[in-house]
N, C-alpha and C positions, 0 to 999 in steps of 0.2 A: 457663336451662331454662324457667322460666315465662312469661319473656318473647312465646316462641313461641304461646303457648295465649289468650292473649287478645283482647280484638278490641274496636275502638272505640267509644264509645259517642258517639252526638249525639244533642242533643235537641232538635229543630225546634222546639219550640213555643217555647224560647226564641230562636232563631234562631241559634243556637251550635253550633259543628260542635266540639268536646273531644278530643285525642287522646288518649286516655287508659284505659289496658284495665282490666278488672272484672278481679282475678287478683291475686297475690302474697300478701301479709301484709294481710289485712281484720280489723282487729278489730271484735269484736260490743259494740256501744257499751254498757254501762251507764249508768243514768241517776240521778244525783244529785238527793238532795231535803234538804228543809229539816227540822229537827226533829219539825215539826207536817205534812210527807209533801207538800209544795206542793216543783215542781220548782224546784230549786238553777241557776237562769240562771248564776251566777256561777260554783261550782263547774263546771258544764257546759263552759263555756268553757275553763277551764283545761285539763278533762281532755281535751278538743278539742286544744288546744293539746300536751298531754302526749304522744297519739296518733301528731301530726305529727312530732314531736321524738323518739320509738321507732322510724321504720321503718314506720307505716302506710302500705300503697299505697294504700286505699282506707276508709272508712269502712262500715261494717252499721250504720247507724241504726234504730231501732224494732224491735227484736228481741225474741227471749225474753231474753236477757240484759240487754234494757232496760224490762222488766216490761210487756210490750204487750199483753198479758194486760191489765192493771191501771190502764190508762191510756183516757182517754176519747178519742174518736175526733178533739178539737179537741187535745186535749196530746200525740197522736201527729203530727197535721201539726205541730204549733209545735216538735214534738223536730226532725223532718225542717228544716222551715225554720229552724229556727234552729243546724243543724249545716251546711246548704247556704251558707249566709251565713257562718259562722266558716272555713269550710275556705275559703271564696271562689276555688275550682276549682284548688287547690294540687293535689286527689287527688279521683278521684270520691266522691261519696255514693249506699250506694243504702240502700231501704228496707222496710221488710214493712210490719206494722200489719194485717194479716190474721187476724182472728178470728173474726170474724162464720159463725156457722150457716148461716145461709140465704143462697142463690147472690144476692140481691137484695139484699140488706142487704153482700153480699160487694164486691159491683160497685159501689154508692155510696161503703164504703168504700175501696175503691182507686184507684178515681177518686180522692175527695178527699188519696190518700197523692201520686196522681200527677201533683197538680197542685200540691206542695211544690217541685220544681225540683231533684227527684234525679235521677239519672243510669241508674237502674234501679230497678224497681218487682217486688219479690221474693213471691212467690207462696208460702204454706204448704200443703204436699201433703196432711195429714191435714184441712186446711179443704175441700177437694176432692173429700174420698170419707172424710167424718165421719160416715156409721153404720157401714161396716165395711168393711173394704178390697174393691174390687172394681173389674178395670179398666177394665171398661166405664163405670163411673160415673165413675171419674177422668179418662178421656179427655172425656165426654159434658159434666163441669161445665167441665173447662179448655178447652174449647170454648165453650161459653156465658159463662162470665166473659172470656175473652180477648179477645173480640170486640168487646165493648163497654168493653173501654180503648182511649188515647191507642195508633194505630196506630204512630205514629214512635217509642215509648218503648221502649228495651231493659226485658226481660224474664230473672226468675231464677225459680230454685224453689227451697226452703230446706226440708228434712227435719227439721224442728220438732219435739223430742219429745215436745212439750204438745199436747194431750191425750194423743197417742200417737203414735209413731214410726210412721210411713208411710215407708218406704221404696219409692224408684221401680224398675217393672221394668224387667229389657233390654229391650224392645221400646218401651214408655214415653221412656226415656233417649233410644233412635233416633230418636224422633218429635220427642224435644227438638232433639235434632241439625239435625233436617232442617230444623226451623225457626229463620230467621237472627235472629229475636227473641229467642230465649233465649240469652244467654251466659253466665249463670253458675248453676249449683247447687252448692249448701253440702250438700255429701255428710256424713249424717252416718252412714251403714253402719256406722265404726267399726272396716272388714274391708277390709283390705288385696288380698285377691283380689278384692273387688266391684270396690275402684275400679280397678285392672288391668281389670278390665272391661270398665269405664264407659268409661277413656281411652281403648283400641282402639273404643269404639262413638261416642264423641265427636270422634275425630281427622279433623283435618284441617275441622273446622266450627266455628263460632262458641263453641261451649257451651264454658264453662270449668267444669272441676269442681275443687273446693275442698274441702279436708280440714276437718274440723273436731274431731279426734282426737290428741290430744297424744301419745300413746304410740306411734300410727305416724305420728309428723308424719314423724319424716326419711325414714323407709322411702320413706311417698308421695313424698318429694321428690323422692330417688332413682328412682323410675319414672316421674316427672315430670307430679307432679300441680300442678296449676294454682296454686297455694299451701295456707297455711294460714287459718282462721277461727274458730280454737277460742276457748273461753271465757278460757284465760290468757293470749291477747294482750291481756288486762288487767291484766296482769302484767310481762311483759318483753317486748313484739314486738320490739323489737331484737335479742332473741338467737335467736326465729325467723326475723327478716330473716337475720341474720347464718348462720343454716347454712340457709338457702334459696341466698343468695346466696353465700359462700364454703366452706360448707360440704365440697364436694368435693374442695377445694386443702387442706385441713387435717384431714382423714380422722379422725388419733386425737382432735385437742380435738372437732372434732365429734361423735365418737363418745360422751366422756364428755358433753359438755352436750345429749345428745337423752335421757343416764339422767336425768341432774337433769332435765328440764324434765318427763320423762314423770313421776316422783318427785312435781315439787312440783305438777304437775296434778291429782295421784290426791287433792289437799285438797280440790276440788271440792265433793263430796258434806257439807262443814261449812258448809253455809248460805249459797253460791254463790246471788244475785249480793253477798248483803251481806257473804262472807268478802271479793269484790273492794274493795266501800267500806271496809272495815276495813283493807285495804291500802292504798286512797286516802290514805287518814286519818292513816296511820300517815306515808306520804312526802310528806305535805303539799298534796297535791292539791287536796281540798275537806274539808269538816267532819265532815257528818254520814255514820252507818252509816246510816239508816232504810229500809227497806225495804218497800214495800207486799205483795212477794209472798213475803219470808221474816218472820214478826214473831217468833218467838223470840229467846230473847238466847244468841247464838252464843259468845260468850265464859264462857256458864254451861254452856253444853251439849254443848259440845267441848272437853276438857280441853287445857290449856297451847295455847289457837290463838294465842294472843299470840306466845306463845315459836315456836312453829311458823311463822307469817310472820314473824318478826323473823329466822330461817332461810331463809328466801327470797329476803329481801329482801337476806340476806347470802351467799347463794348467787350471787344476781343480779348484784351488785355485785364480786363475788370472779371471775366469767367475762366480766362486761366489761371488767375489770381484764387479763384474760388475751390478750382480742383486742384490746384498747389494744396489745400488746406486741407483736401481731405484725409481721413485717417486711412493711414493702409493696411490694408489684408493683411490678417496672423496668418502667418507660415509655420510650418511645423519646423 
């Protein structure tokens, strides 16, 4: 289903043509640090590696779930560059790193995200039209920013709820369509009839829209959204791989594994991105919890979350156990 919806990325400057679509299972990367809050090279890699090995099509490097917020404009390239270099073109990388106020300050920094060596350069909507939603002004800055990037570089837009959720209009959306530089936006509506929407305003052109809503993941799949990008494919993208991709052959287990997954998503709200490190930690990924953008101690302040991801994790382990079982497709 999703295969249809996206569309290839090259990136001239490296003189690389990549077949390779923005689309499927993207996890929104998390970023590992050390005790004392200096980025974890090492744990990085792993969880890089962990990524590949769940079902990731593609990499979201520098996100809000990578604290990019909280990162300096040199530890947002070295995340980029240095997850471009670990994936080594197994599956694209693309990236944000967009926070900056001012259209100037906007444009140096995306420049320097897009001269990391990713595969798509992701645009935050509320960075666009940050005093108050207005779509004259949104069109007017993504005009003036766009222009002076890297022409050959594919282009996303990512509805960032930091500072505040900027959601794109119909007519916006179109405009993205029309243009063959944007193929991917990380829908985060959260509303199953937007993106019905979106897809009839997107079809048949470049732009892939991407859910990023755990509780209508399968729905969207079923209407044939471009994938998933939620925050617990730091969790189990395997078992959103798995009802993206056979989902429809297996109707009932699909059906129970979109409760649990929508179930164990609704943990979110317990000190999301460091509930994820806490999950790292626990399956042996990397070390530390630390977190620059949650500093509370999540383990005092959310009662039994030990016990409650150790339910996940045995959740997780109990429905891959399940499609281990199934019988596979006769081949000719």
């Amino acid at each position: 289903m999703h295969d249809t919806l996206g569309r290839i990325c090259s990136n001239s400057r490296l003189g690389l043509t990549m077949d390779k679509k923005i689309s499927g299972i993207v996890p929104v990367m998390i970023t590992p640090f050390d005790d004392q809050g200096a980025v974890d090279w090492h744990g990085l890699e792993a969880l890089i590696h962990w990524y590949l090995n769940h079902g990731a099509e593609a990499l979201f490097a520098v996100c809000q779930s990578s604290e990019m917020q909280h990162l300096s404009l040199s530890e947002r390239q070295d995340l980029a560059r240095f997850t471009v270099k670990t994936v080594a073109g197994k599956i694209p990388v693309i990236a944000s790193g967009h926070i900056a106020y001012r259209v100037d300050d906007q444009v140096d920094e995306l420049n320097a995200m897009a001269s990391t060596g990713i595969d798509c350069l992701v645009l935050v909507t509320n960075r666009l039209d940050a005093a108050s939603p207005s779509p004259s002004r949104f069109r007017q800055s993504l005009n003036d920013v766009t222009k002076q990037l890297p022409s050959e570089l594919s282009l996303g837009l990512y509805e960032c709820p930091a500072p505040y959720r900027r959601l794109l209009l119909d007519d916006e959306i179109k405009a993205l369509a029309d243009d063959p530089r944007f193929v991917f936006l990380k829908d985060v509506s959260c509303d199953l009839n937007i993106i019905k929407k979106r897809l009839l305003l997107a079809k048949g052109s470049a732009l892939c829209i991407n859910n990023a809503n755990a509780t209508i993941a399968y729905d969207a799949l079923k209407v044939g959204v471009g994938g998933f990008c939620g925050v617990f494919t730091n969790f189990h993208p395997d078992l959103y791989r798995w009802l993206q991709d056979h989902g429809a052959s297996h109707p009932d287990l699909a059906h129970d594994l979109s409760i649990f997954l929508a179930l164990a998503a609704s943990t979110e709200p317990m000190g999301y991105p460091k509930l994820a490190k806490l999950y790292h930690q626990k399956i042996g990924t990397f070390q530390s919890i630390y977190s620059r953008a949650v500093t509370e101690d999540i383990q005092a302040n959310y009662w039994a979350l030990d016990e409650i991801l150790d339910k996940i994790i045995q959740g997780t382990a109990d429905y891959r156990a399940k499609i281990a079982t199934l019988k596979a497709p006769a081949t000719d």
